[in-house]
VMD Tcl script that builds the backbone (N, CA, C; Angstrom):
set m [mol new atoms 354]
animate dup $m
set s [atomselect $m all]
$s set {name element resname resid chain x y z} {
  {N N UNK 1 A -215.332 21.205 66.689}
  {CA C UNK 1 A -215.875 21.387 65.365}
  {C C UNK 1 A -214.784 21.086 64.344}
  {N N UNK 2 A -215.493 20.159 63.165}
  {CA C UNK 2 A -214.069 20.048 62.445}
  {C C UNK 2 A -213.591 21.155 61.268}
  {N N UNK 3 A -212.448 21.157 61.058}
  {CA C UNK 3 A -212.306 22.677 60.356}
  {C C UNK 3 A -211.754 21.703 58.720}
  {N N UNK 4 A -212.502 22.751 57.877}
  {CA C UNK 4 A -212.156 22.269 56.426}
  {C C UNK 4 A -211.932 23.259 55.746}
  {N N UNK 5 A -210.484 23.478 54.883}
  {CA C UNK 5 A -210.207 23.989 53.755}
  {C C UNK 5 A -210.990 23.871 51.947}
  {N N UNK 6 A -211.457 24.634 51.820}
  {CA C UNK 6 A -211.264 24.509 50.430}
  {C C UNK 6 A -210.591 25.226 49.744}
  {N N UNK 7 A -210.217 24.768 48.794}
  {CA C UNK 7 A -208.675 25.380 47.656}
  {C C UNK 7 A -209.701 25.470 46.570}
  {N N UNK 8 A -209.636 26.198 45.467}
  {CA C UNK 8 A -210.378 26.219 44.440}
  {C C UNK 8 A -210.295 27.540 43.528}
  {N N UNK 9 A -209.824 27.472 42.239}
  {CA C UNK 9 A -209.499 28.852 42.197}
  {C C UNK 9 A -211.168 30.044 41.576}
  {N N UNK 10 A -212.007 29.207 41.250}
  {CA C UNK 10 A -213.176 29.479 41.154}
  {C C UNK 10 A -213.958 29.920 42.509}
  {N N UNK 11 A -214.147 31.351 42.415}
  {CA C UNK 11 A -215.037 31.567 43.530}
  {C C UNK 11 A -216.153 31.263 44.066}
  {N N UNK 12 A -216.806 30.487 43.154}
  {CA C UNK 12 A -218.414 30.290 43.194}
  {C C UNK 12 A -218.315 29.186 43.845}
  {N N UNK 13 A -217.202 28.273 43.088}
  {CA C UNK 13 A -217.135 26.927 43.651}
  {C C UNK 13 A -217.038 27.221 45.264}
  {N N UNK 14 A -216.148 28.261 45.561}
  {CA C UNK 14 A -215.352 27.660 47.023}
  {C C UNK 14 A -216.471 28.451 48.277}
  {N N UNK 15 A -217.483 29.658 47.812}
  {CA C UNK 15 A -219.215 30.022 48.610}
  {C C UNK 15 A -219.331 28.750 48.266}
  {N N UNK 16 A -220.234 27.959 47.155}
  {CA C UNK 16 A -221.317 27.312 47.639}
  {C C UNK 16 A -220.407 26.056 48.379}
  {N N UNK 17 A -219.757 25.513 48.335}
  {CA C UNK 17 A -218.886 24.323 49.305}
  {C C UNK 17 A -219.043 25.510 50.595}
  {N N UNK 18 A -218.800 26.149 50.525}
  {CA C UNK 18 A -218.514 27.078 51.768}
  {C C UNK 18 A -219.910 26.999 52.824}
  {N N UNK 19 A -220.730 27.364 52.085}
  {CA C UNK 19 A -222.510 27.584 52.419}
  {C C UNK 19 A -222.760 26.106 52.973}
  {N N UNK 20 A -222.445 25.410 51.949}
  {CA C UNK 20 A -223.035 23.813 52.337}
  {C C UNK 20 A -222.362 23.498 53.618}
  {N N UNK 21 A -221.110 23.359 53.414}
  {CA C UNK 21 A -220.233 22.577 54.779}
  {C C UNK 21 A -220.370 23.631 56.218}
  {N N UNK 22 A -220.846 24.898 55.938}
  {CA C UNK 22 A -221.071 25.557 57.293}
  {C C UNK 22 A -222.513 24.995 57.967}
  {N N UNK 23 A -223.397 25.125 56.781}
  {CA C UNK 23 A -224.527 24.462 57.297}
  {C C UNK 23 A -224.855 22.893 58.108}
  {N N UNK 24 A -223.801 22.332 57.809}
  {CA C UNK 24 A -223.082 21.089 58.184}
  {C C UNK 24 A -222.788 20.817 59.253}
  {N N UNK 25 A -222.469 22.098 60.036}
  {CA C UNK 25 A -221.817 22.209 60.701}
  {C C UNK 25 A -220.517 21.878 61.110}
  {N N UNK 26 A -219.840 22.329 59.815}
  {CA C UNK 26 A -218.507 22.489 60.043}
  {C C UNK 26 A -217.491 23.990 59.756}
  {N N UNK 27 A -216.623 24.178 60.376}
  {CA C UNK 27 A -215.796 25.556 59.942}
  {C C UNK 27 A -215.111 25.673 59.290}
  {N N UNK 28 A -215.002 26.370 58.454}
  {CA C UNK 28 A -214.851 26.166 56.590}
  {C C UNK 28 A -214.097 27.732 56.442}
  {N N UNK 29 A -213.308 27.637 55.924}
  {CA C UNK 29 A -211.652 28.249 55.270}
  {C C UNK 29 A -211.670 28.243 53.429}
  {N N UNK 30 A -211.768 29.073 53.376}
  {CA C UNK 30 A -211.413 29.015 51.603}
  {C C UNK 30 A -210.208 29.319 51.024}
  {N N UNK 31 A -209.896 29.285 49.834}
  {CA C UNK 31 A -208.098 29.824 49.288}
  {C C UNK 31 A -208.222 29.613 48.104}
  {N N UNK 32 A -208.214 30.416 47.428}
  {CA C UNK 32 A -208.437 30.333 46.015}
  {C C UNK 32 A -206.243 30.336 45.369}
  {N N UNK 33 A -205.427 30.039 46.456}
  {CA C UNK 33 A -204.448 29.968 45.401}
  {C C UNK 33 A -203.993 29.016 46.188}
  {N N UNK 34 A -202.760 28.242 46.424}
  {CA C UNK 34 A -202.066 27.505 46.866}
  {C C UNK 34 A -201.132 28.278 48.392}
  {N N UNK 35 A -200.354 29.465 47.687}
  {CA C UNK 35 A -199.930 30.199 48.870}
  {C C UNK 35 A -200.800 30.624 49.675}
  {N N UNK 36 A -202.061 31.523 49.556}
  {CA C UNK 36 A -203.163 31.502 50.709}
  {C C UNK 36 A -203.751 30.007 51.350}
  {N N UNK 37 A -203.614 28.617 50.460}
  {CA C UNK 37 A -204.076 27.641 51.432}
  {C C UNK 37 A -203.164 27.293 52.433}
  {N N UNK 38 A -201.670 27.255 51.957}
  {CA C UNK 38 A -200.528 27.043 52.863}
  {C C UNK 38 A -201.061 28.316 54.421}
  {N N UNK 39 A -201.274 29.295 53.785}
  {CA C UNK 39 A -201.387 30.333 55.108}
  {C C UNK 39 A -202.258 29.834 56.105}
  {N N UNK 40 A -203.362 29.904 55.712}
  {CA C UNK 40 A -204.843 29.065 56.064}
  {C C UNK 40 A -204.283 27.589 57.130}
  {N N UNK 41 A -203.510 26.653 56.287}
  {CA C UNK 41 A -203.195 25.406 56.918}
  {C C UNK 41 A -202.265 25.873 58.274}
  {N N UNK 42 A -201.537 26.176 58.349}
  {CA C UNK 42 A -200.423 26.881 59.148}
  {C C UNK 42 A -201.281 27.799 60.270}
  {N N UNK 43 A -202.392 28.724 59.756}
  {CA C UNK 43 A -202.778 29.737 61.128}
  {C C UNK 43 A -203.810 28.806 61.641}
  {N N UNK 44 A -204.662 27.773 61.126}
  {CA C UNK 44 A -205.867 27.334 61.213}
  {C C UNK 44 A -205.720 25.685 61.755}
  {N N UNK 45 A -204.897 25.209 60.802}
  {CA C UNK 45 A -204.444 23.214 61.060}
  {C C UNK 45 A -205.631 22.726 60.641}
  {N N UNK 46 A -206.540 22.849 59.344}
  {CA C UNK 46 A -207.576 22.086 59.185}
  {C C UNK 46 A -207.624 20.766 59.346}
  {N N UNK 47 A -208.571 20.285 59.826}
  {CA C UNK 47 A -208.424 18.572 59.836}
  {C C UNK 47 A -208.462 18.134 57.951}
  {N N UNK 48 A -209.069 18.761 57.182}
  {CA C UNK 48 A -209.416 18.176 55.862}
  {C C UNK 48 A -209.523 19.138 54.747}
  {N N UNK 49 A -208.606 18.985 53.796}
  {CA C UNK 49 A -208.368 20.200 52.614}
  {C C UNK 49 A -209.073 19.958 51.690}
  {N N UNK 50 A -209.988 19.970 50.539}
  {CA C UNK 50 A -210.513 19.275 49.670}
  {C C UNK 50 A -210.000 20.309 48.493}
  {N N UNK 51 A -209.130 20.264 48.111}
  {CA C UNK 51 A -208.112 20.534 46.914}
  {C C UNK 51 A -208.362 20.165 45.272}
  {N N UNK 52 A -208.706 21.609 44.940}
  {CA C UNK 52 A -209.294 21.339 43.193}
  {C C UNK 52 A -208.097 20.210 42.333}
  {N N UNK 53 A -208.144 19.866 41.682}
  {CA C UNK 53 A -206.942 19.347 40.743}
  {C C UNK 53 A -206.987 21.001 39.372}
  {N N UNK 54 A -206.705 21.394 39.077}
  {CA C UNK 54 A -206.841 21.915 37.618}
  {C C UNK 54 A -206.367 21.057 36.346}
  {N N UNK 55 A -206.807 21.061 35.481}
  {CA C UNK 55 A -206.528 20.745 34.399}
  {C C UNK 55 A -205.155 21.167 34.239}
  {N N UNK 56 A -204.681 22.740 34.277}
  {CA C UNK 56 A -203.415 22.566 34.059}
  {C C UNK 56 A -202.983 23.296 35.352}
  {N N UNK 57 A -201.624 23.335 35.188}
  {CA C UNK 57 A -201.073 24.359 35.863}
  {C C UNK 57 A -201.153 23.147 37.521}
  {N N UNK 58 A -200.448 23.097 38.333}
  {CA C UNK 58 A -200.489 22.203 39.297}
  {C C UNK 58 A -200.426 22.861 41.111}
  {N N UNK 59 A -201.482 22.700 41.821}
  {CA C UNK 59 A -201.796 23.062 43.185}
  {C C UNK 59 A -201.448 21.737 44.291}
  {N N UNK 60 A -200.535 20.704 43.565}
  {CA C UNK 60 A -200.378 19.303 44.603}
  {C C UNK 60 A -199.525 19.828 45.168}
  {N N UNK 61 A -198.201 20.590 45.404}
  {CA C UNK 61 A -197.470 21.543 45.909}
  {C C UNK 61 A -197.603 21.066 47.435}
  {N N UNK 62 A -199.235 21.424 47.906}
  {CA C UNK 62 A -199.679 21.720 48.938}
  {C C UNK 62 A -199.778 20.347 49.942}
  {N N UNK 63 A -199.261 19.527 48.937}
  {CA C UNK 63 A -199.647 17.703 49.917}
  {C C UNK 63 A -197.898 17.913 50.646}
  {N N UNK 64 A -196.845 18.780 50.089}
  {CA C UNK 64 A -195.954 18.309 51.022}
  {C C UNK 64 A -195.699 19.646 51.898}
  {N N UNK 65 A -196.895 20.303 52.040}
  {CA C UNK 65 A -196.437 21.496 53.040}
  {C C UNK 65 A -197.782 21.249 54.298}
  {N N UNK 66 A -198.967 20.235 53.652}
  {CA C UNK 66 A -199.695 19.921 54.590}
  {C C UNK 66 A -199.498 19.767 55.932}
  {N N UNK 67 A -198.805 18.255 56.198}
  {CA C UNK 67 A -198.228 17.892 57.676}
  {C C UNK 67 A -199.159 17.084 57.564}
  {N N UNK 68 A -199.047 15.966 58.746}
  {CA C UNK 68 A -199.417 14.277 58.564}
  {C C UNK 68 A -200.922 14.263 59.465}
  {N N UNK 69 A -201.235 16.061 59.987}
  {CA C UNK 69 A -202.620 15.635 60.679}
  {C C UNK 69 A -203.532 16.523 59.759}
  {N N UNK 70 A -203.168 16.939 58.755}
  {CA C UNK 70 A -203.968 17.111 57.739}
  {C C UNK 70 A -204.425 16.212 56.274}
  {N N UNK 71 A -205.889 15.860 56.504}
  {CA C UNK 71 A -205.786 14.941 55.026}
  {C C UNK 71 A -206.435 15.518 53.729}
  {N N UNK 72 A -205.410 15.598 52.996}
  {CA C UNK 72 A -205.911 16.324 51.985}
  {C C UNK 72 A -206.799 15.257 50.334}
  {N N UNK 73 A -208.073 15.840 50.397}
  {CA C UNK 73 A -208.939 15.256 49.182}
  {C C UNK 73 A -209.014 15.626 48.097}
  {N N UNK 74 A -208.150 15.482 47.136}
  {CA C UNK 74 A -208.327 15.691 45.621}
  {C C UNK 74 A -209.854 16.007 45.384}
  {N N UNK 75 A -210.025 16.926 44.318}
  {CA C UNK 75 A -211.275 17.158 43.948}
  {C C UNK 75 A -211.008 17.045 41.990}
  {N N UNK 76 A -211.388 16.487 41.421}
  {CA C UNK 76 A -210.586 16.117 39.876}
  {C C UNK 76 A -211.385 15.874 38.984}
  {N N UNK 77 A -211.427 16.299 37.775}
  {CA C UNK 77 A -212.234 16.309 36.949}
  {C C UNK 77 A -212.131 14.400 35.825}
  {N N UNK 78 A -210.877 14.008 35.958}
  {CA C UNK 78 A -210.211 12.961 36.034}
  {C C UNK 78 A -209.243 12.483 36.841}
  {N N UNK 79 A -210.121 11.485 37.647}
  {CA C UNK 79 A -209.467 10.879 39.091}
  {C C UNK 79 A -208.122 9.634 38.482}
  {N N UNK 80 A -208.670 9.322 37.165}
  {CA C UNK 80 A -207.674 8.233 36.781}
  {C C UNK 80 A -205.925 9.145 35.922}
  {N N UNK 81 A -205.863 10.355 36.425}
  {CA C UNK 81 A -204.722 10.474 35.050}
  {C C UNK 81 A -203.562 10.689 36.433}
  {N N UNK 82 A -202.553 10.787 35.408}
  {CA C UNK 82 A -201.053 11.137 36.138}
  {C C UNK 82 A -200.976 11.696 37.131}
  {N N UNK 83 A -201.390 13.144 37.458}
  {CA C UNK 83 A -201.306 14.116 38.339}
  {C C UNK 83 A -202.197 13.491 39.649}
  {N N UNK 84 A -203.358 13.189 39.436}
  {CA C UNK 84 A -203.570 12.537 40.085}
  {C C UNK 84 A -203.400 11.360 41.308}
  {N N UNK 85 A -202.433 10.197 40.477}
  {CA C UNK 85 A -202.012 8.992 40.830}
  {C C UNK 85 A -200.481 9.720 41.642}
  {N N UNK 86 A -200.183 10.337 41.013}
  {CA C UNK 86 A -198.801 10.405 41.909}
  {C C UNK 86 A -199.183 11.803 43.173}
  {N N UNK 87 A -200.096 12.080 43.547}
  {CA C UNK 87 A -200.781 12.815 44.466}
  {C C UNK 87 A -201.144 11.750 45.630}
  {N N UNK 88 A -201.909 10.739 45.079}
  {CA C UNK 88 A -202.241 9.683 46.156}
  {C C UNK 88 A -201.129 9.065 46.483}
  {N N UNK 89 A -200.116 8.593 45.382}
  {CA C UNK 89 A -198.897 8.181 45.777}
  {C C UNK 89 A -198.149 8.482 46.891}
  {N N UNK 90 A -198.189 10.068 46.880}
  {CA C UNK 90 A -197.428 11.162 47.464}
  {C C UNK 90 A -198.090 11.171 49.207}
  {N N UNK 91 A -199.416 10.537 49.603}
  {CA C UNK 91 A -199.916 10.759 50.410}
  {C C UNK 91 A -201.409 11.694 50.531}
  {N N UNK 92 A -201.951 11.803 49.145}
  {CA C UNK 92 A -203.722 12.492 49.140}
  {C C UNK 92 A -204.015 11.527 49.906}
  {N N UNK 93 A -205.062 11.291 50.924}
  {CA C UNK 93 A -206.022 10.789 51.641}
  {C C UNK 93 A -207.110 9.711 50.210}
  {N N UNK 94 A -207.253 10.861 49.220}
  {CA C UNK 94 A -208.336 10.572 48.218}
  {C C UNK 94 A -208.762 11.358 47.167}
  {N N UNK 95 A -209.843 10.876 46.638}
  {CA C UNK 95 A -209.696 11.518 45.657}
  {C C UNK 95 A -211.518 11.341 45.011}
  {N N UNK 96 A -212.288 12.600 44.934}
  {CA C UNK 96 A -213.666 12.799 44.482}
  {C C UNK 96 A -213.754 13.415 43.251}
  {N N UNK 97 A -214.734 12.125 42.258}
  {CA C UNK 97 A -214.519 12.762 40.647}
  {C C UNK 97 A -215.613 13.748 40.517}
  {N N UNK 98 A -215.277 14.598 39.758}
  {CA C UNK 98 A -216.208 15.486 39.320}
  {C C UNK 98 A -216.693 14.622 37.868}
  {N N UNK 99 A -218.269 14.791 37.542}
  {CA C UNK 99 A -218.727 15.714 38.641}
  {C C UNK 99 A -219.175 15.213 40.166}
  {N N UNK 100 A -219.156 15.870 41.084}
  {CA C UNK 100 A -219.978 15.279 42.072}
  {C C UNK 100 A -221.025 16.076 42.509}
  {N N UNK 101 A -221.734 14.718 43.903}
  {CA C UNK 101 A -222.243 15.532 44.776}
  {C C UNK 101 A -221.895 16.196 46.009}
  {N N UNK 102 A -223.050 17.100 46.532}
  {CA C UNK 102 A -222.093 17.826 47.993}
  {C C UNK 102 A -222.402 16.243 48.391}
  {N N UNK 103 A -223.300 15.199 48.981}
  {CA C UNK 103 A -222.836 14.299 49.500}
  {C C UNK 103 A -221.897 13.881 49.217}
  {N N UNK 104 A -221.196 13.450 47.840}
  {CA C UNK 104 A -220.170 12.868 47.909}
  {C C UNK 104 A -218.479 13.290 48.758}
  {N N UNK 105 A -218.662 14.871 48.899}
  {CA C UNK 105 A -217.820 15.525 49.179}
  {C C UNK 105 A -218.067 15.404 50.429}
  {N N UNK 106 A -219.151 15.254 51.148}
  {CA C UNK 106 A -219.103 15.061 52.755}
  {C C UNK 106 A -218.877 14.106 52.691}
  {N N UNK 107 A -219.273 12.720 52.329}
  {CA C UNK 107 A -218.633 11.246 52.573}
  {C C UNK 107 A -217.174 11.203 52.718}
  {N N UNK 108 A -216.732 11.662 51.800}
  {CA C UNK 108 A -215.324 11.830 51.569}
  {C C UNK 108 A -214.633 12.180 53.147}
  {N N UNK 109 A -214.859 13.208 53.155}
  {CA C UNK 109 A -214.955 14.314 54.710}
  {C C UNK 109 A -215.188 13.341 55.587}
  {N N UNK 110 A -216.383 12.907 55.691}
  {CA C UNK 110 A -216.548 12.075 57.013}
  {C C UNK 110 A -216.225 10.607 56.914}
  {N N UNK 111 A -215.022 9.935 56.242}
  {CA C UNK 111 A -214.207 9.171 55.918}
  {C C UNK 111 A -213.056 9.583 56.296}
  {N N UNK 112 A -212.790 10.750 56.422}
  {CA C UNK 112 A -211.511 11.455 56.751}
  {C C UNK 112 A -211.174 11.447 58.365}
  {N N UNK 113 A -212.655 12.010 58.830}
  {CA C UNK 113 A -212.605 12.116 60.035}
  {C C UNK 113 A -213.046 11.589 60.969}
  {N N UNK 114 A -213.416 10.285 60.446}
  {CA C UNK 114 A -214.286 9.573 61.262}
  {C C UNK 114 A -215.119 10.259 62.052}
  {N N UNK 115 A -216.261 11.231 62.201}
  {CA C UNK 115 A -216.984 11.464 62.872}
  {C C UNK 115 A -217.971 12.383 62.289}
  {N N UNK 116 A -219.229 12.693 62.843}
  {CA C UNK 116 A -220.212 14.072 61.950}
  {C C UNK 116 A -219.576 14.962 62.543}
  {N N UNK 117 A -219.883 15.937 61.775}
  {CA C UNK 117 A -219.421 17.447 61.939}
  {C C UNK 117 A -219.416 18.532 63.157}
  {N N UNK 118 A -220.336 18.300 63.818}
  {CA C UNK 118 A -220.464 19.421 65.015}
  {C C UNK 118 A -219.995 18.441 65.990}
}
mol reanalyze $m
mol bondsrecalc $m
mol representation Tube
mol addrep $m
């Protein structure tokens, strides 16, 4: 089963991603800060992080504590600005503009992992 992080500091956001991608059949990890996703990545090894951007304040931190069998997906309200570009630079996998859909966020996912979920 593939295991997915979400980072998000909004709770609502990181249930309903949560609800959707279990139904998915996939096993799904939440972290509403950066130090709980590091924990999460480390006890768990998700195959795929899908990582809020915030407007301010910065959670990319987490692309160099990942490790190279985790791919981590920007989630961004603007996919084209700075923080962004030097994230993919840095090694993001990618990057999904808000707004989106949950499809788009599984495409993403199953681009990541080449395979469906269960």
């Amino acid at each position: 089963m593939t295991k997915i992080l979400i980072v998000d500091d909004e709770k609502e956001i990181c249930s309903r991603l949560k609800h959707y991608f279990t139904a998915a059949g996939y096993q799904v990890f939440t972290a509403g800060r950066t130090a709980e996703a590091l924990g999460v990545i480390r006890a768990e090894s998700p195959e795929v992080v899908l990582l809020d951007v915030p407007e301010k304040g910065s959670s990319l931190e987490l692309l160099q504590h990942a490790g190279s069998e985790t791919q981590v997906i920007l989630v961004a309200a603007d996919a084209d600005n700075e923080k962004v570009r030097r994230a993919l630079i840095s090694g993001a996998a990618g990057c999904v503009a808000k707004p989106y859909t949950m499809d788009d966020l599984e495409d993403a996912v199953r681009r990541q992992t080449g395979c469906i979920a269960a």
